[in-house]
C-alpha positions in Angstrom: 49.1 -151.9 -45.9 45.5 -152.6 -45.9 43.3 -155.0 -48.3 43.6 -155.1 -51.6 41.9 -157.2 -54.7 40.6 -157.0 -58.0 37.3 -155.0 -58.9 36.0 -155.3 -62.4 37.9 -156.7 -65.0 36.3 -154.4 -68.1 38.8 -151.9 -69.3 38.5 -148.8 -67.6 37.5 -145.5 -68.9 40.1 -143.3 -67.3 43.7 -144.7 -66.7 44.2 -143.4 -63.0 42.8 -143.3 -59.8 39.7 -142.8 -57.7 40.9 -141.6 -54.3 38.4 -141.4 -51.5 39.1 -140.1 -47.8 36.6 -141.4 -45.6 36.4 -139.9 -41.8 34.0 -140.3 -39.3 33.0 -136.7 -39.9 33.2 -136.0 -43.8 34.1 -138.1 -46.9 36.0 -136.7 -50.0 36.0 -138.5 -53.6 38.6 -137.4 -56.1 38.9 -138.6 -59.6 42.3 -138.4 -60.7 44.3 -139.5 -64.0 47.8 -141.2 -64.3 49.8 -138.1 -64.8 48.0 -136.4 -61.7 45.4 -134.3 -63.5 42.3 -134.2 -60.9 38.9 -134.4 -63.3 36.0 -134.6 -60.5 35.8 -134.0 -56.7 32.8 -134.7 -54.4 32.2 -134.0 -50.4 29.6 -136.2 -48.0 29.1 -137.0 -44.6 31.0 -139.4 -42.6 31.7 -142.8 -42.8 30.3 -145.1 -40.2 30.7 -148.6 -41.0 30.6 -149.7 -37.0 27.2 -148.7 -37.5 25.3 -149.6 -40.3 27.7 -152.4 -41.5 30.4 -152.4 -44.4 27.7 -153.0 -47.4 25.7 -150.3 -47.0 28.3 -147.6 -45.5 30.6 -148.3 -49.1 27.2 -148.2 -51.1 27.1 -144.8 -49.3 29.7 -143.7 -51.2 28.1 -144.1 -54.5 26.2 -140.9 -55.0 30.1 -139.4 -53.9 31.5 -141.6 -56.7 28.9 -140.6 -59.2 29.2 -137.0 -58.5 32.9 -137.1 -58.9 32.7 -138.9 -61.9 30.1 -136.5 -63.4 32.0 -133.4 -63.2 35.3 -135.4 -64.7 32.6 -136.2 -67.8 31.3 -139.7 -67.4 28.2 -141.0 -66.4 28.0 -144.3 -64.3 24.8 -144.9 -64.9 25.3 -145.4 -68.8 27.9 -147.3 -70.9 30.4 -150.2 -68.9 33.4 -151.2 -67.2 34.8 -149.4 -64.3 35.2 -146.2 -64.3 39.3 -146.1 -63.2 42.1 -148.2 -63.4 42.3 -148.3 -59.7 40.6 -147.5 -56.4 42.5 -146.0 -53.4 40.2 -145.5 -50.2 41.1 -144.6 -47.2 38.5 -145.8 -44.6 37.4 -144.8 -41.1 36.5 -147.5 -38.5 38.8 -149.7 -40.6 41.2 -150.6 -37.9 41.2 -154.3 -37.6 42.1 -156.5 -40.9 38.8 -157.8 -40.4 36.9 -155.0 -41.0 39.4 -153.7 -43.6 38.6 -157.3 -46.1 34.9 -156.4 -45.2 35.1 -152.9 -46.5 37.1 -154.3 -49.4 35.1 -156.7 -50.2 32.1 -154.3 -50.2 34.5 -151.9 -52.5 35.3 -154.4 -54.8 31.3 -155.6 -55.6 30.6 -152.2 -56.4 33.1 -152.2 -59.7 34.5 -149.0 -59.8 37.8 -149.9 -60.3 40.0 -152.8 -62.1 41.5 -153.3 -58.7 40.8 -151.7 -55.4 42.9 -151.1 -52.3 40.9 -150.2 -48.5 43.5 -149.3 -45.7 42.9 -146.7 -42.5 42.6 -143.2 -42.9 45.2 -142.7 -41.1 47.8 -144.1 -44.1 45.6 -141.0 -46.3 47.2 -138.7 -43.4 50.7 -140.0 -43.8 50.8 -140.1 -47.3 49.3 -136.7 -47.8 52.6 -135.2 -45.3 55.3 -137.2 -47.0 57.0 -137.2 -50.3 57.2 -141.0 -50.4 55.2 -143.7 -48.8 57.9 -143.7 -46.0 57.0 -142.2 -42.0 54.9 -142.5 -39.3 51.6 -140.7 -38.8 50.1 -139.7 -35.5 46.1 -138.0 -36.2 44.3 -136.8 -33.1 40.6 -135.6 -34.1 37.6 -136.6 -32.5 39.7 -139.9 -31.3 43.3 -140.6 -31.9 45.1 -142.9 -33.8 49.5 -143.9 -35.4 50.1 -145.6 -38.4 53.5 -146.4 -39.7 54.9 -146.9 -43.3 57.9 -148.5 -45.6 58.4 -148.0 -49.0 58.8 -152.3 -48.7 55.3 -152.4 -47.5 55.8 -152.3 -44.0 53.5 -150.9 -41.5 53.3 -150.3 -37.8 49.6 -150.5 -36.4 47.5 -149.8 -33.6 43.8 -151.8 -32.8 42.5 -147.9 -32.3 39.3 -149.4 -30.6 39.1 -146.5 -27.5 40.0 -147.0 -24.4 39.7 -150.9 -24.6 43.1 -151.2 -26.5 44.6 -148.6 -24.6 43.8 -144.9 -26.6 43.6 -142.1 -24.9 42.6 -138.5 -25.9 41.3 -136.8 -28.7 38.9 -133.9 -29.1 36.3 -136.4 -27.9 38.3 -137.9 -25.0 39.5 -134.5 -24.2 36.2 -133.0 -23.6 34.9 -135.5 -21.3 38.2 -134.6 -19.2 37.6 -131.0 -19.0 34.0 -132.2 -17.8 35.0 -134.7 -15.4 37.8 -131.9 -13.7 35.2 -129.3 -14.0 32.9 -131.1 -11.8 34.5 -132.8 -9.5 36.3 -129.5 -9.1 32.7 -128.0 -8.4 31.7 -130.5 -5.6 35.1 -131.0 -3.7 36.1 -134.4 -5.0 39.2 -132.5 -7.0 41.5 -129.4 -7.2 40.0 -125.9 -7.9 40.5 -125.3 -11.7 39.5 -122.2 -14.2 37.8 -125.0 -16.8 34.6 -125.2 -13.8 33.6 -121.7 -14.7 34.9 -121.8 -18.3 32.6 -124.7 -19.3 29.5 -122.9 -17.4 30.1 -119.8 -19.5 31.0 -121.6 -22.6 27.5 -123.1 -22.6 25.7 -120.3 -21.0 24.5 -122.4 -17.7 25.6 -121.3 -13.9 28.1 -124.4 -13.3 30.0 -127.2 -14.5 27.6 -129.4 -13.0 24.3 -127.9 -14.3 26.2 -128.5 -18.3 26.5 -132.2 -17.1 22.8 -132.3 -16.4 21.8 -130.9 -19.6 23.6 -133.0 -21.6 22.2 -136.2 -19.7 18.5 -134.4 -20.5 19.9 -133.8 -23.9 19.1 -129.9 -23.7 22.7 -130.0 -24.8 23.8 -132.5 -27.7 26.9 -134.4 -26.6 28.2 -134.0 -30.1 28.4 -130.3 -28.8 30.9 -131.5 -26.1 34.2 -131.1 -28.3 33.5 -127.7 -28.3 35.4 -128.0 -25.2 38.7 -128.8 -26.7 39.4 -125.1 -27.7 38.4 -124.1 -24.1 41.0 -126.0 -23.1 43.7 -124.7 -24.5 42.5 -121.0 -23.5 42.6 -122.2 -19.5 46.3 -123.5 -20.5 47.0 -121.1 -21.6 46.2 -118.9 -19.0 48.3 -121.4 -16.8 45.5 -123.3 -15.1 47.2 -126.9 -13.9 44.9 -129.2 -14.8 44.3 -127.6 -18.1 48.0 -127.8 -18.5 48.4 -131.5 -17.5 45.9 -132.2 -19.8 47.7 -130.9 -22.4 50.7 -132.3 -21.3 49.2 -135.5 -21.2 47.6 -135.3 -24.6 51.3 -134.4 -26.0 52.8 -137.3 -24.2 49.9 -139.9 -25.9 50.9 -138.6 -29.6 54.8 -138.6 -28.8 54.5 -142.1 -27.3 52.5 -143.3 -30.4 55.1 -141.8 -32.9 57.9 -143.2 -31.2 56.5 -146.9 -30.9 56.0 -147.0 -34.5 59.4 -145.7 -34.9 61.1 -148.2 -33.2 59.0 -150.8 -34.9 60.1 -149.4 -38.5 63.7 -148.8 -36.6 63.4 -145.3 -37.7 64.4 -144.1 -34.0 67.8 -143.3 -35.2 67.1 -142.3 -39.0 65.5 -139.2 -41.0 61.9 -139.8 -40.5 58.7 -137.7 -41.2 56.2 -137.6 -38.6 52.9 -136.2 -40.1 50.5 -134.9 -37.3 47.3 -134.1 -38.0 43.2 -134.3 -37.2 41.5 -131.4 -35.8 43.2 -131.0 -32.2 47.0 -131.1 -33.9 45.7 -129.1 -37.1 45.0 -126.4 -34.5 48.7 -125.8 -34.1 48.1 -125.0 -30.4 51.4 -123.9 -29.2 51.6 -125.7 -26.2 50.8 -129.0 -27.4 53.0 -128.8 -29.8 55.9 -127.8 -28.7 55.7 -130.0 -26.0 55.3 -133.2 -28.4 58.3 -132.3 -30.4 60.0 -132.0 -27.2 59.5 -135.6 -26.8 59.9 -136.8 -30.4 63.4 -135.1 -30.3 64.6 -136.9 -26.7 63.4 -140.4 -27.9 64.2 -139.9 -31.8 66.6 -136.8 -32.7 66.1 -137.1 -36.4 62.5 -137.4 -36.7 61.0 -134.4 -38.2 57.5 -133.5 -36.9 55.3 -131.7 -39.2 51.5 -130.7 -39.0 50.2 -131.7 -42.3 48.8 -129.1 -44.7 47.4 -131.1 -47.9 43.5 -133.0 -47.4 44.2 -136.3 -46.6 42.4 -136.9 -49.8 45.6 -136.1 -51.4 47.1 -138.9 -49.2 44.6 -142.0 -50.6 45.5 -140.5 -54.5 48.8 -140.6 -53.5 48.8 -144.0 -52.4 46.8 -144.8 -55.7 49.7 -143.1 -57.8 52.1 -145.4 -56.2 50.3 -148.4 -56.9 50.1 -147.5 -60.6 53.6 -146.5 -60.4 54.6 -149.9 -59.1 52.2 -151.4 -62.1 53.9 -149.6 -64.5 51.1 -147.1 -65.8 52.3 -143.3 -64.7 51.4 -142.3 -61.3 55.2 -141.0 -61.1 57.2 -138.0 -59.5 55.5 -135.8 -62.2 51.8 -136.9 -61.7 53.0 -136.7 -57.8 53.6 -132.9 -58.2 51.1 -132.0 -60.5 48.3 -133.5 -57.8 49.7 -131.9 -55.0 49.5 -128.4 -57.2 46.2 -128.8 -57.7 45.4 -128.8 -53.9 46.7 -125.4 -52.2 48.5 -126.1 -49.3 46.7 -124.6 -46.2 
């Protein structure tokens, strides 16, 4: 699982961990000791490497990293050597090993840790639903994404690149469905459906159509667009058919993820965890749901699907315990615990 290599080689002022979680839409920073003890926590923006590169998007992170380390009672900016044992991040847009070695690499200069490990989010997700490193995790946000996990190291992956590696769905690709029904239900090209009028109302114009416009004049942001994802499920709801195929179909795209990395980690026919999370499965909307664990229990009967509860923050210290675990300094079943107390469950 992901990239890994050695940071600084100082001794470090706190044996443990420095967890980051970094998503296209926020980034968390914990500081967290061997026996589980969280010292410092900081929040930022998102993490956009596919757009400024992998050098400067990791320096990013430094004020993050600083703040964090402030409120656990150090100060980067004075004495030396890294500031933990160990780094565990969990990186957006790091979906090809290529682009996780960059990121590490980038990690790595910056000397925070004596060693440092980058891997997808996604494994942050998994690990933050599962009481050992062992499951598959499905996360449908903005975009959608599946990882898969072994205690032996294993991992099942997807490229995750969008509709060029075959994705589909997500609060983002969702919304651009609802528009592309909505209008072509509007001007005859498809079947009558509730979202036309819904999506006028939503954003206060007299069709479909005249939302469209706007948002090609950019009177309306297009970040605004996955606004439309809760619309959605209201028409569904309400038993409008395309709404309800769309929902269907979103269900079938997480399903069909879990159960490919399932039958890569033959898990199909053992006790498995799969951890569903990101905003549209966090919503626990009924019908999507219920509808996925349909599947997951045709295609793998002992697979239990849960919507994860803990920050996936929780997931990259979690990872980070193990790796000190494996190393022989803490990180074990009781630091496991004590972490996971200190983040309320949702």
């Amino acid at each position: 699982m992901g990239s890994g290599t050695v940071g600084a080689t100082e001794p470090e002022r706190i044996c443990g961990v420095l967890a980051v979680d970094a998503g296209n839409s926020k980034t968390d920073v914990a500081v967290v000791t061997a026996e589980g003890t969280v010292l410092g926590t900081a929040r930022g923006g998102g993490f956009i490497p596919q757009l400024i590169g992998a050098e400067a998007a990791v320096a990013g992170l430094a004020p993050l990293v600083a703040a964090a380390a402030a409120e656990a009672g150090f100060d980067l900016g004075r004495g030396t050597g890294p500031l933990v044992t160990h780094v565990s991040a969990c990186l957006a847009n790091a979906d090809l090993p290529v682009e996780e070695q960059r990121l590490q690499q980038a990690l790595a200069a910056q000397g925070w840790g004596r060693t440092a490990v980058v891997a997808n989010d996604t494994f942050a997700l998994l690990r933050a639903g599962t009481d050992t490193p062992r499951g598959v995790a499905v996360v449908c946000g903005a975009g959608i994404n599946c990882v898969g996990l072994l205690p032996d190291g294993r991992t099942a992956r997807f490229p995750a690149l969008g509709t060029i590696t075959g994705d589909w769905g997500g609060g983002h690709g969702l919304s651009l469905e609802v528009m592309w029904w909505s209008v072509r239900a509007e001007d005859g090209r498809g079947p009558a459906t509730a979202l036309a009028a819904a999506v006028a109302r939503h954003f206060g114009r007299p069709t479909a159509t005249a939302v469209a416009e706007a948002v090609h004049l950019e009177e309306i942001p297009d970040a605004r667009l996955h606004e439309l994802v809760p619309v959605l499920f209201a028409a569904a709801e309400e038993g409008d058919r395309v709404a309800r195929d769309l929902v269907d179909r979103q269900a079938d795209e997480v399903a069909r993820l879990a159960l490919v990395a399932l039958r890569r980690l033959d898990l199909l026919d053992a006790p498995a965890d799969v951890v569903l999370g990101g905003g549209v499965l966090a919503s626990r909307q009924p019908l999507l749901l219920d509808a996925v664990r349909e599947r997951l229990a045709a295609g793998a009967p002992l697979a239990v699907p849960r919507v994860v509860s803990a920050p996936p923050v929780v997931g990259a210290a979690l990872l980070g315990l193990d790796h000190l675990a494996a190393e022989g300094l803490g990180g074990g079943a009781a630091a496991q615990r004590r972490l996971r107390a200190w983040y309320p469950a949702d």
